[in-house]
C-alpha positions as CSV (number, residue, x, y, z in Angstrom):
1,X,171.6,3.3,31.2
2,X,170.9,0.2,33.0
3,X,170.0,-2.8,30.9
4,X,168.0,-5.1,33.3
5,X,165.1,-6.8,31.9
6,X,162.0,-8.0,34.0
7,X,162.7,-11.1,32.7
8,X,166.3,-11.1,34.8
9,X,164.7,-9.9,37.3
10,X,162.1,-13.0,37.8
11,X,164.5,-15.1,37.7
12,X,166.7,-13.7,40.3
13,X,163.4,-13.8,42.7
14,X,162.6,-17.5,41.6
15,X,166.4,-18.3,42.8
16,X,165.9,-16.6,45.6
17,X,162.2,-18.1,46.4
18,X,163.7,-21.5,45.3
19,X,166.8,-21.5,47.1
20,X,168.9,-22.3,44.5
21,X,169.8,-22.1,40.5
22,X,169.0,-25.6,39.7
23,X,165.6,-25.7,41.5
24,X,164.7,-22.5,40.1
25,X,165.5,-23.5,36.7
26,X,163.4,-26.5,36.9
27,X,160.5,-24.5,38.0
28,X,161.1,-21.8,34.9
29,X,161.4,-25.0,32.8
30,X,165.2,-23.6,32.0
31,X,168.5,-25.0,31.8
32,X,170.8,-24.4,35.6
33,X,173.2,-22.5,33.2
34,X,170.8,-20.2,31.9
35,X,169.1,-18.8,35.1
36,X,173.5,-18.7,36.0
37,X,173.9,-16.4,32.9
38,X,170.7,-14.2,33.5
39,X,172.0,-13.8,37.7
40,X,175.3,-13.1,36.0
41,X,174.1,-10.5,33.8
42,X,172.6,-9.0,36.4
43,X,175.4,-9.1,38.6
44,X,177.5,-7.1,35.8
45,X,174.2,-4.7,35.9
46,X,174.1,-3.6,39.3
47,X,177.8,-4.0,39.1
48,X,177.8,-5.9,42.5
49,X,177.5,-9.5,43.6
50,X,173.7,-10.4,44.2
51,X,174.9,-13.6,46.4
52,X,177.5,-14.8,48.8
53,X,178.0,-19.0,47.1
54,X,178.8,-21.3,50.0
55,X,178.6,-25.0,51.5
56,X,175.2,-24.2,53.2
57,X,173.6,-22.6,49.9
58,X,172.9,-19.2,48.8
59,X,172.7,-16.0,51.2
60,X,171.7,-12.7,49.8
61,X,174.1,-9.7,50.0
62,X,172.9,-6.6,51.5
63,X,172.6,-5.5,47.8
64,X,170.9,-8.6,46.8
65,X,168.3,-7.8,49.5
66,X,168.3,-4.2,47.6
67,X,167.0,-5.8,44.8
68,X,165.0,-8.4,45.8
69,X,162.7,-5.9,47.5
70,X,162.4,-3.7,44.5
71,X,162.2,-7.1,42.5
72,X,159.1,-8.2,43.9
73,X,157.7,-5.0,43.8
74,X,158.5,-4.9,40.0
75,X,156.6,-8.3,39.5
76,X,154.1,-7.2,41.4
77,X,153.4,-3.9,39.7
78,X,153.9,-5.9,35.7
79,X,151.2,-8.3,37.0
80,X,149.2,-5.6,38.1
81,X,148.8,-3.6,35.6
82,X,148.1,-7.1,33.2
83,X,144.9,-7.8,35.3
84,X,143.6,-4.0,35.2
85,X,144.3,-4.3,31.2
86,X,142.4,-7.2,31.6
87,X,139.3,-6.1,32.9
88,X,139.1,-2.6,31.1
């Protein structure tokens, strides 16, 4: 059974989104090396490696664009449901 948590999963978009650990960390208000250990974790999760790390930045592999798409569908669904809660 997989263990990812939404939580992982917003922070892999905000790196994504962000371009990069450190600016998504400071935009989650979280240390660099705890938005590495979350993508980490994730990484173990899917049991494949989310990004390809090089001089120019971050580049998504094809399955971090796998899970990126279901990602943001995810985040969209959570919030989703939270404003039909909302106005029940």
């Amino acid at each position: 059974m997989n263990d990812i948590s939404l939580k992982q999963l917003e922070i892999f978009v905000a790196v994504v989104e962000y371009g990069g650990f450190t600016r998504a960390a400071e935009e989650l208000n979280m240390t660099q090396p705890a938005v590495s250990h979350h993508i980490k974790q994730l990484e173990q999760e899917v049991d494949a490696p989310l990004f390809v790390r090089n001089k120019a930045g971050l580049k998504l592999t094809p399955q971090g664009e796998i899970v990126v798409n279901y990602a943001r569908r995810m985040k969209a669904l959570h919030e989703r449901m939270f404003a039909e809660l909302q106005n029940a």
